[in-house]
C-alpha positions as CSV (number, residue, x, y, z in Angstrom):
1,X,0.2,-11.9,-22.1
2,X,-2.0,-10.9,-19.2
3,X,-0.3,-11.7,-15.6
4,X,-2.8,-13.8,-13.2
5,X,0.1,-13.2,-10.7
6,X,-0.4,-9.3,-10.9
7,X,-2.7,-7.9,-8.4
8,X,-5.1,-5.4,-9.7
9,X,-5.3,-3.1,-6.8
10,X,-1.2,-2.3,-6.7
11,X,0.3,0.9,-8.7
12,X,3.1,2.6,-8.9
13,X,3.9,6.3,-10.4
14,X,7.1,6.3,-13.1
15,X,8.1,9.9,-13.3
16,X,10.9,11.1,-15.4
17,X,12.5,14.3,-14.0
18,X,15.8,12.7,-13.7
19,X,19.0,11.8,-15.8
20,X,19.9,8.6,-14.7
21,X,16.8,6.7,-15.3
22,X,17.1,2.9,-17.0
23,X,16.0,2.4,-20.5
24,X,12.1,1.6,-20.5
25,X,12.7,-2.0,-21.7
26,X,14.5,-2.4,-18.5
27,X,11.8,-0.9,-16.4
28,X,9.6,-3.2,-18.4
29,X,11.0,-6.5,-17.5
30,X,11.5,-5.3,-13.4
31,X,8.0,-4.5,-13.0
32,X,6.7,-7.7,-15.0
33,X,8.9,-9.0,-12.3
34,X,6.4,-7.7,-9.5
35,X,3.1,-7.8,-8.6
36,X,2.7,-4.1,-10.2
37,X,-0.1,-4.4,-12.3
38,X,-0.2,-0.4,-13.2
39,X,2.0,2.4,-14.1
40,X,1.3,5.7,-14.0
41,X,3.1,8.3,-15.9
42,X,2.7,11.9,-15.9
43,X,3.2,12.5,-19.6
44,X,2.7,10.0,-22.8
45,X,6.4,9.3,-23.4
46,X,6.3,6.8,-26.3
47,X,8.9,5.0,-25.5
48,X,7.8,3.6,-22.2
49,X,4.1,3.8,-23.4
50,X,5.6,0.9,-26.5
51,X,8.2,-1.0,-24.1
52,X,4.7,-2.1,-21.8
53,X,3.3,-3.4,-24.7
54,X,1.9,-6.9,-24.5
55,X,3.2,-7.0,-20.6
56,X,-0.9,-6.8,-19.6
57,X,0.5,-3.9,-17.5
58,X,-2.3,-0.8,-17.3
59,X,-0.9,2.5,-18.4
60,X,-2.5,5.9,-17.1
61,X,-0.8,8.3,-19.3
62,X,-1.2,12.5,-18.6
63,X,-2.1,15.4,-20.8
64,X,-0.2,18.1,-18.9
65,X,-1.3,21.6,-17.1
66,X,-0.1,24.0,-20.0
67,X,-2.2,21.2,-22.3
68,X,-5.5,22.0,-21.1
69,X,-5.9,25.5,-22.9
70,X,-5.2,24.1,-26.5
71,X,-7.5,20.9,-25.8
72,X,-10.6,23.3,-24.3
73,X,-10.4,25.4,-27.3
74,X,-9.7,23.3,-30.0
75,X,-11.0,19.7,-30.3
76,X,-9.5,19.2,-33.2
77,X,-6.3,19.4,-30.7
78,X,-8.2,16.9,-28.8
79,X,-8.5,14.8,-31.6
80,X,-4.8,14.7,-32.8
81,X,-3.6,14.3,-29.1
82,X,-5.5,10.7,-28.6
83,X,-4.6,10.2,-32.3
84,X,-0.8,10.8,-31.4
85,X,-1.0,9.5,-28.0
86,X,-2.8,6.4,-27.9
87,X,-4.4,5.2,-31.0
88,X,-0.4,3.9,-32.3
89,X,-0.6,2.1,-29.1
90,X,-3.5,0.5,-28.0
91,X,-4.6,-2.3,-27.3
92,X,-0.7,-4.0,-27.2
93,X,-0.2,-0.8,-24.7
94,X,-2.8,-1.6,-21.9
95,X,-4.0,2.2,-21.7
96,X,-6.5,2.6,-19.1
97,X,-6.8,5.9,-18.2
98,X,-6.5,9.9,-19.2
99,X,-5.9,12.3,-16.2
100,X,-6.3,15.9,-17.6
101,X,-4.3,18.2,-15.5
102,X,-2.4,17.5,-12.0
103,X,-3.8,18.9,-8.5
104,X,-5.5,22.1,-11.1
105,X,-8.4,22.4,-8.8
106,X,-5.9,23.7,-6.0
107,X,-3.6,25.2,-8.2
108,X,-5.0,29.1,-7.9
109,X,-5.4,29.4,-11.7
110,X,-8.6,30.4,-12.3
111,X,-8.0,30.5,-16.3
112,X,-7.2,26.7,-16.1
113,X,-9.6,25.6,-13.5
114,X,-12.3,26.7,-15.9
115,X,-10.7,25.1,-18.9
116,X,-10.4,21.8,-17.1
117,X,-13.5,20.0,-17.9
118,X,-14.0,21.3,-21.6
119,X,-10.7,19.6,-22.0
120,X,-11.6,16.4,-20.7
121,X,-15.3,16.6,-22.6
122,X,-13.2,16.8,-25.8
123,X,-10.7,14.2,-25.1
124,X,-13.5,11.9,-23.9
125,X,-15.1,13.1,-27.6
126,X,-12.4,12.0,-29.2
127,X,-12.0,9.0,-27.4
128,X,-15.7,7.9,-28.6
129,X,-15.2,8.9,-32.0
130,X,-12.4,6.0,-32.0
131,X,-14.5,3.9,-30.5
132,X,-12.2,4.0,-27.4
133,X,-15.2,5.5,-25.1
134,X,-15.9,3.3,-22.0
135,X,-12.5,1.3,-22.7
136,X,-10.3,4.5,-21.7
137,X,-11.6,6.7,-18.9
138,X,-10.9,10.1,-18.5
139,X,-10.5,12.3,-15.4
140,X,-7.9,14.4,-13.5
141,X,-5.8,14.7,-10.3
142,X,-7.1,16.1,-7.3
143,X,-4.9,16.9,-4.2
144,X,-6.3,16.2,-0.9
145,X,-6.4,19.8,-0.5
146,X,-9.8,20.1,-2.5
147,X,-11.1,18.6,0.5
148,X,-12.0,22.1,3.0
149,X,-13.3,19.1,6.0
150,X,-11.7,16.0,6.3
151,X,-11.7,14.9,10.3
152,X,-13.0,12.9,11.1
153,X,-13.9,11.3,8.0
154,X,-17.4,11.0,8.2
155,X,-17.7,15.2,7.9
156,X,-15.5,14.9,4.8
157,X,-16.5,17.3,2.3
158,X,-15.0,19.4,-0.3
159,X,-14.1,22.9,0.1
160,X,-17.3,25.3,-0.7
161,X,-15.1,27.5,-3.0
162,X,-14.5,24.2,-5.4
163,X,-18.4,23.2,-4.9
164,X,-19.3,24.3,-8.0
165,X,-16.5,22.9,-10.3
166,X,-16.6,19.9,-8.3
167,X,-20.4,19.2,-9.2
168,X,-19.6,19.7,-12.6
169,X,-16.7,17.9,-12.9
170,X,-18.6,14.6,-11.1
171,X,-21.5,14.8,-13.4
172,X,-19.3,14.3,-16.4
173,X,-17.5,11.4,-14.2
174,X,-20.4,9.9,-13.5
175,X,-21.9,10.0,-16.5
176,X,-18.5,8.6,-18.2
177,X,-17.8,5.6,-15.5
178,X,-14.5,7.3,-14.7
179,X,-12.7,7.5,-11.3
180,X,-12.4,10.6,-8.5
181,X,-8.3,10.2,-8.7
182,X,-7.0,11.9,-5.3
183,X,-3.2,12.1,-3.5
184,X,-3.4,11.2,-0.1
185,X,-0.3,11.4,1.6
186,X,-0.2,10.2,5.4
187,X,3.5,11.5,5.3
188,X,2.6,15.4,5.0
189,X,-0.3,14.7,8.3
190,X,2.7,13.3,10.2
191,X,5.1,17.0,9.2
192,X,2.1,18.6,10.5
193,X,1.9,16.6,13.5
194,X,5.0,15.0,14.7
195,X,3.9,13.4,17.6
196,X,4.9,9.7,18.1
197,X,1.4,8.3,18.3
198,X,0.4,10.2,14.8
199,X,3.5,8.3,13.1
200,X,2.5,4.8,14.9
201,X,-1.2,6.1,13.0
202,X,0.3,7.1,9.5
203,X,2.8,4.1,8.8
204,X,0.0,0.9,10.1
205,X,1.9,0.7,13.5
206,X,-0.1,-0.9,16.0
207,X,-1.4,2.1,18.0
208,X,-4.8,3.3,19.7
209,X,-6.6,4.1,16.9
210,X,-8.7,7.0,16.4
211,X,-12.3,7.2,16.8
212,X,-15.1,9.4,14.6
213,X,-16.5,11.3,16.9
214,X,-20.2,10.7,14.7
215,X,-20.1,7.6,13.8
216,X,-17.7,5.6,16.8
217,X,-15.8,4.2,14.2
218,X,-12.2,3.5,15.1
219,X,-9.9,3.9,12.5
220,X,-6.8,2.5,13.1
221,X,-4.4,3.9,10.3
222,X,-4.3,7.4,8.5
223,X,-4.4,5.9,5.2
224,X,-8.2,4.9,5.5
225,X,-9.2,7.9,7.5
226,X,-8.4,9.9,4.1
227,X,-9.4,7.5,1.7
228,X,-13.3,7.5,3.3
229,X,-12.8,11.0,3.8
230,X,-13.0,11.6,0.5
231,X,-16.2,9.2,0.0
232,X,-17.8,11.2,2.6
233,X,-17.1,14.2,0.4
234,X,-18.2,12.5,-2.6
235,X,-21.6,11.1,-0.7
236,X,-22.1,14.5,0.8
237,X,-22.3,15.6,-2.8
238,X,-24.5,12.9,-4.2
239,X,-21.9,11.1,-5.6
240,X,-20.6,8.4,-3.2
241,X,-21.3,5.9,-6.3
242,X,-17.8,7.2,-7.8
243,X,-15.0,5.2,-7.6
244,X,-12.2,6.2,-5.7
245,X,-8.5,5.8,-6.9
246,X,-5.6,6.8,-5.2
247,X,-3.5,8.1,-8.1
248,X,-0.3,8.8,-5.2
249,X,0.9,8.0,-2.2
250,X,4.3,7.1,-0.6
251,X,7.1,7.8,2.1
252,X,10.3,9.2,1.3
253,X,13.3,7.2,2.9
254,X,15.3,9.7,2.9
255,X,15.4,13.6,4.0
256,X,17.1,17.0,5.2
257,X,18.1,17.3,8.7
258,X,15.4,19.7,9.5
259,X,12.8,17.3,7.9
260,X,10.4,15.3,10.3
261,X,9.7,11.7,9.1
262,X,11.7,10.5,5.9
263,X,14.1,7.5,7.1
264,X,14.4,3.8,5.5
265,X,12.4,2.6,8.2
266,X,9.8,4.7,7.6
267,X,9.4,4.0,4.2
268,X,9.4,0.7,4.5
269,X,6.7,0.6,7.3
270,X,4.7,3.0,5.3
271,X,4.9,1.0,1.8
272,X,4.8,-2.0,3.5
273,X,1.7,-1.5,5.7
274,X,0.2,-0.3,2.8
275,X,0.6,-3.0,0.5
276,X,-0.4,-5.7,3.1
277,X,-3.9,-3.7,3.7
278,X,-4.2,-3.6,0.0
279,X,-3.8,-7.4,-0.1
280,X,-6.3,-8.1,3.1
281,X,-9.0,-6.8,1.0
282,X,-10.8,-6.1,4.0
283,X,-11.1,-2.1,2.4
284,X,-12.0,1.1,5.1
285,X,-14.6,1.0,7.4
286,X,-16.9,3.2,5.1
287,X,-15.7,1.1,1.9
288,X,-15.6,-2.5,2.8
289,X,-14.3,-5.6,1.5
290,X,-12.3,-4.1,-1.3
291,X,-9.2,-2.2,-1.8
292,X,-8.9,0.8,-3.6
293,X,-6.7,1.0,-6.8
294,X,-3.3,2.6,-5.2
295,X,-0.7,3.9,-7.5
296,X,2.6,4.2,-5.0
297,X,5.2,7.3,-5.2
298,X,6.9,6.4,-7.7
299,X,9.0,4.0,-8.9
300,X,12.8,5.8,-9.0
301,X,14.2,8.9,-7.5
302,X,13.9,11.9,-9.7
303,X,17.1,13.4,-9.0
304,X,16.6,16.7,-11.3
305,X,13.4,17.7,-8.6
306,X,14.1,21.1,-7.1
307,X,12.7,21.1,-3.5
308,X,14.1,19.6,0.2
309,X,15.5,16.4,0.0
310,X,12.5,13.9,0.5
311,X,11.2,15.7,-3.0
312,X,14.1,13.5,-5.0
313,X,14.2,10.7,-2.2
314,X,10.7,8.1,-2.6
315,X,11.8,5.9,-5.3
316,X,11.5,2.3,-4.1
317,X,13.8,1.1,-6.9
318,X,17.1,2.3,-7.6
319,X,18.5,3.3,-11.5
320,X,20.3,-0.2,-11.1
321,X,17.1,-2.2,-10.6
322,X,17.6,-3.2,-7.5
323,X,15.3,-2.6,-4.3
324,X,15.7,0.5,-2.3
325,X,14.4,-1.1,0.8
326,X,11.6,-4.5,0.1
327,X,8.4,-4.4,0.7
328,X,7.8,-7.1,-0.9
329,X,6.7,-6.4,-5.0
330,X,8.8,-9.1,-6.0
331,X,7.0,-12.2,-7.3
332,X,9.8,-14.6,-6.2
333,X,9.2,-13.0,-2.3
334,X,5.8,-15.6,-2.3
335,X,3.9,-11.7,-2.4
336,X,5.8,-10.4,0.9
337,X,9.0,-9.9,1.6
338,X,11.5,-12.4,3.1
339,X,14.6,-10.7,4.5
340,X,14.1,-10.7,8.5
341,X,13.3,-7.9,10.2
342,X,15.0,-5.5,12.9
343,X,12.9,-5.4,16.3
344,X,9.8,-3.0,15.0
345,X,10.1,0.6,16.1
346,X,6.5,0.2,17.5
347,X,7.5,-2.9,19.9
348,X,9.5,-0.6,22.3
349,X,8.9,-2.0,25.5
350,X,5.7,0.1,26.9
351,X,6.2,1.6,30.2
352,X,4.6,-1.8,31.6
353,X,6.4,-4.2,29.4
354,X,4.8,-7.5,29.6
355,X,6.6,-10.4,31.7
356,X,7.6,-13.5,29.8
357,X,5.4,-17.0,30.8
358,X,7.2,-20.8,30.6
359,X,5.4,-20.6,27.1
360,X,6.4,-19.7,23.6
361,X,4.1,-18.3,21.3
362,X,2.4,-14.9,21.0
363,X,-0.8,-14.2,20.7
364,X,-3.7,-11.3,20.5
365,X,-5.8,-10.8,24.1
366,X,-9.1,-11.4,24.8
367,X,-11.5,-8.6,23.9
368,X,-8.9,-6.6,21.3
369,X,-10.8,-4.9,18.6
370,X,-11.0,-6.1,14.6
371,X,-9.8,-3.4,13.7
372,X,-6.8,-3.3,16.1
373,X,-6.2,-6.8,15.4
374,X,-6.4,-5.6,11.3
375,X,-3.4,-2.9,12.5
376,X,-1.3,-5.5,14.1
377,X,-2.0,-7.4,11.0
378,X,-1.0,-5.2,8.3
379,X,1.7,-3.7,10.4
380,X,3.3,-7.6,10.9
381,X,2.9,-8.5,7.3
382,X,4.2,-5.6,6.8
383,X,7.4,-6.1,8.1
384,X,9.4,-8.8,5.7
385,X,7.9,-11.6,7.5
386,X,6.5,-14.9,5.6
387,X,2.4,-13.8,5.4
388,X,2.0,-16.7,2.6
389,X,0.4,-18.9,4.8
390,X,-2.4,-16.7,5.9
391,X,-3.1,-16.5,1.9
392,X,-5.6,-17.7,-0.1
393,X,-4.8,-21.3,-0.5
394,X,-2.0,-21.0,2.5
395,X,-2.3,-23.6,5.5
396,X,-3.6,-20.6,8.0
397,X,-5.9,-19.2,5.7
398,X,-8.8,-21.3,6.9
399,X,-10.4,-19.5,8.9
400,X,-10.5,-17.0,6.8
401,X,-10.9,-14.0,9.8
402,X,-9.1,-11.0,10.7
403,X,-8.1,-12.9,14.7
404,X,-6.8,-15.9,13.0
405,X,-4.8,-14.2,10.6
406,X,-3.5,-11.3,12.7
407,X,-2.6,-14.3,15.3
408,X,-0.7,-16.2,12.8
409,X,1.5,-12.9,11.8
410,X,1.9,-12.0,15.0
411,X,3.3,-14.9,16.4
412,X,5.6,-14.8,13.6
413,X,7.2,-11.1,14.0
414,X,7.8,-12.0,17.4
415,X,9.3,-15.0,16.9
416,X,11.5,-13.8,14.0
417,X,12.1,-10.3,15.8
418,X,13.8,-11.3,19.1
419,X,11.6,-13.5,21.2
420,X,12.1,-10.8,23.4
421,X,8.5,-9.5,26.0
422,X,8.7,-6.6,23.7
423,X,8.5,-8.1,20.7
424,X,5.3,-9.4,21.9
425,X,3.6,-6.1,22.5
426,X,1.6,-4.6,19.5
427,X,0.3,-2.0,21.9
428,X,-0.6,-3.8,24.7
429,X,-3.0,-6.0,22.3
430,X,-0.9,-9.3,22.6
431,X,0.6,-11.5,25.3
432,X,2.1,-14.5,25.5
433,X,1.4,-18.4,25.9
434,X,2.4,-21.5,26.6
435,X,-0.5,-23.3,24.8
436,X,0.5,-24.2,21.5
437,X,-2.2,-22.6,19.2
438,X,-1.2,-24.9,16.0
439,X,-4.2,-26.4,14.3
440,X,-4.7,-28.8,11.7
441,X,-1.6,-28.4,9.2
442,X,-1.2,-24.8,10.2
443,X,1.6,-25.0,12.2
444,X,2.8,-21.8,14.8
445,X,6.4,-21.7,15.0
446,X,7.3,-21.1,18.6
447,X,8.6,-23.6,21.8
448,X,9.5,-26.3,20.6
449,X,8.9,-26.6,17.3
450,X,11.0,-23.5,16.8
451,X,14.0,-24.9,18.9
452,X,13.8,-27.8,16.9
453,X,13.9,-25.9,13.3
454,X,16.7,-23.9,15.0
455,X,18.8,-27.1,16.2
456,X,18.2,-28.3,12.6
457,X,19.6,-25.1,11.3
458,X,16.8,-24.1,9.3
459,X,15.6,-20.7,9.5
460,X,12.4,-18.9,9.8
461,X,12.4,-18.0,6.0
462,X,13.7,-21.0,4.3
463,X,10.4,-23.0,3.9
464,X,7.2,-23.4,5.1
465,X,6.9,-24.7,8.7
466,X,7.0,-29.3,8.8
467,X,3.6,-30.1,10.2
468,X,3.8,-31.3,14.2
469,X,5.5,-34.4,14.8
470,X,4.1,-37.0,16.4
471,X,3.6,-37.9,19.9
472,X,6.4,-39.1,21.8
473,X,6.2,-40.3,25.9
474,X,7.7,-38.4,28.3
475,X,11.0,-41.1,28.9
476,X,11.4,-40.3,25.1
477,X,10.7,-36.5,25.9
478,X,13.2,-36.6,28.9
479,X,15.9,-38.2,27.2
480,X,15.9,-35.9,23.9
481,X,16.0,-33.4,26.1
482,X,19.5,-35.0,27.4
483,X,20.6,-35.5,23.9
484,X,19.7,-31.7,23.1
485,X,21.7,-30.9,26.6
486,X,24.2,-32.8,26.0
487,X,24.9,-30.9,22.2
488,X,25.0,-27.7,23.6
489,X,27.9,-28.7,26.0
490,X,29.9,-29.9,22.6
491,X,29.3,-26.2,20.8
């Protein structure tokens, strides 16, 4: 059955080259136990391809590199591939998409490069001639590499020596409804610049921003700065109705010692940050209002890749099923995760740390930016704090704008974090206060209210804040204030 709970916009890549991977029915029931609503896989293995039948999970499957000469040539070859590869499948196997080829464009093979499209015009022929056209899309992998321009985003274009294949390769995507599939990886900016303010940038850290020089725009994570990259590649070109999916993208949480960057925390923040921005909906600054399909690397380790560490280390499940690090996938987490955070590596105490008032709650200053308050935003939520109530339907979510909602998650990390200055810092964007900003039946946990949960023994992630409680004078104040006294001497 199709799963309402699934969110459309959330991916994740299932490769294979390892020897300790699950069985596929397995993998089948974790991910219906997510809010996955895609898998990618780099082959067509039919065993995985039949255990996702009738989960309403989509399934891009892959024709490999040493494929595309035999399909070019032959579409009879063509013909028996999708008759092998899908047709025993689908519809119970959700199959959405073809990609043709991985990253061939870059790959230096001139042979292939020009055998690409004729490959994907006969396994889109074939796919008509089942009456699959339309229903399955075809396209193929692109690294960000076919890009030769890409900061700041606005001069995005692709690389003059791929101009030509590229025009060709969009006018048969265009003219087929099917996606420009790209890898943009935010980890491999940060190896090439390992400066602490580029890793705030790359894992949705509250940090300065960047601004585009031609346009003023301040992009606030490296994620969307590649992302609308691209579409200014793809409008530069004519093309900027093309959708954009990002077939990968992840962190490894684990490296060599000479490697920059891969760490649990990382990955977390990364994967984390990413998935609350995909959930905002609030898209890029040159894309708006939507998020971009986003197929996460991957699923498990691959343990038989050759290469440095990171290479076998970005699975965010283990071969036992359970979690590597959360980011909250699970659909028991109430669509974030739960566990309480560390302090956040970006609330370091700035070289001004801000002085505690007599108040409690944190909150963004006057004058921050959107989009700075969008970075604290995704960067809190995406921390294993409770973001449920700033959801659709969630006590917060009315109003439903960027400063109430980055306010409400704010508040939150610092409150479950520490309650230390620092933990109220997000980059010199926030301070604290001592007015309550509670409203209506959205409730803030802080003074007070959060002693009192705290007295009660009731923690920050087992339920949903009680709504205020009323009034009381200030004899009644004074003497619960004794009684309150007066139980900390007992302890």
């Amino acid at each position: 059955m199709p799963r309402s709970d699934a969110q459309s916009f959330i991916g994740v890549n299932y490769g294979q080259v390892a020897d300790n991977l699950p069985p596929p029915e397995s993998t089948a029931k974790l991910l219906q136990s997510t809010t996955i609503s895609k898998v990618r896989l780099y082959g067509a293995d039919p065993n995985i391809i039949k255990a996702l039948a009738n989960t309403g999970i989509g399934i891009v499957i892959g024709a490999a590199n040493g494929d595309i000469p035999a399909l070019a040539s032959d579409p009879g070859h063509a013909s028996q591939w999708v008759g092998s590869n899908v047709l025993p499948y689908y519809p119970a196997s959700k199959i959405i998409l073809i990609t043709v080829g991985n990253e061939v464009i870059t790959s230096g093979d001139q042979n292939l490069i020009s055998q690409l499209l004729p490959a994907m015009q006969n396994i889109q022929n074939a796919l008509n001639a089942a009456q699959l056209g339309g229903k399955i899309k075809v396209s193929t992998v692109h690294s960000m590499a076919v890009l030769g321009q890409s900061d700041p985003p606005s001069t995005g274009a692709f690389n003059s020596a791929y101009a030509g294949t590229m025009k060709q390769l969009l006018q048969f995507q265009r003219a087929n409804g099917s996606p420009l599939t790209i890898n943009p990886y935010p980890f491999f900016a940060y190896k090439s610049d390992p400066r602490p303010e580029t890793l705030a940038f790359c894992l949705f850290q509250p940090n300065a921003g960047r601004v585009d020089s031609r346009t003023g725009i301040k992009y606030m994570n490296m994620f969307d700065a590649q992302v609308d990259a691209v579409h200014s590649a793809l409008n530069a070109m004519g093309y900027k109705d093309i959708e954009i999916v990002v077939a990968e993208t992840g962190w490894p949480y684990k490296g060599d010692s000479n490697e920059v960057g891969p760490s649990i925390e990382n990955a977390k923040a990364y994967n984390g940050g990413l998935i609350a921005h995909l959930r905002s909906m609030v898209g890029t600054p040159l894309m708006p209002g939507k998020s971009v399909d986003t197929y996460i690397f991957a699923l498990y380790d691959e343990d038989l890749k050759p290469g440095p560490t990171s290479e076998r280390s970005f699975g965010l499940f283990k071969p036992d099923l359970s979690v590597t690090y959360d980011v909250g996938l699970s659909k028991s987490s109430s669509q974030v995760p739960t566990t309480t955070p560390s302090t956040p590596p970006s609330s370091i105490p700035s070289t001004t740390p801000p002085k505690p008032t007599s108040g409690g709650w944190c909150v963004p200053k006057q004058g921050v930016s959107d989009a700075q308050l969008q970075a604290n935003l995704d960067y809190a939520c995406g921390q294993g704090i409770d973001c449920g109530p700033i959801q659709p339907g969630g006590a917060c979510f009315e109003p439903n704008t960027v400063a109430s909602h980055a306010a409400y998650a704010m508040n939150l990390l610092y409150q479950t974090a520490g309650r230390n200055p620092w933990n109220c810092d997000f980059a010199q964007t926030a301070s604290l206060t001592s007015t309550n900003p509670s409203y209506n039946s959205c409730v803030y946990p802080g003074g007070s209210t959060w002693l009192s949960l705290r007295v009660r023994g009731v923690g920050v992630n087992d339920n949903a804040f009680a709504p205020p409680t009323p009034r009381i004078s200030s004899i009644g104040l004074l003497w619960w204030y004794f009684c309150l006294f007066l139980l900390f001497l007992h302890l």
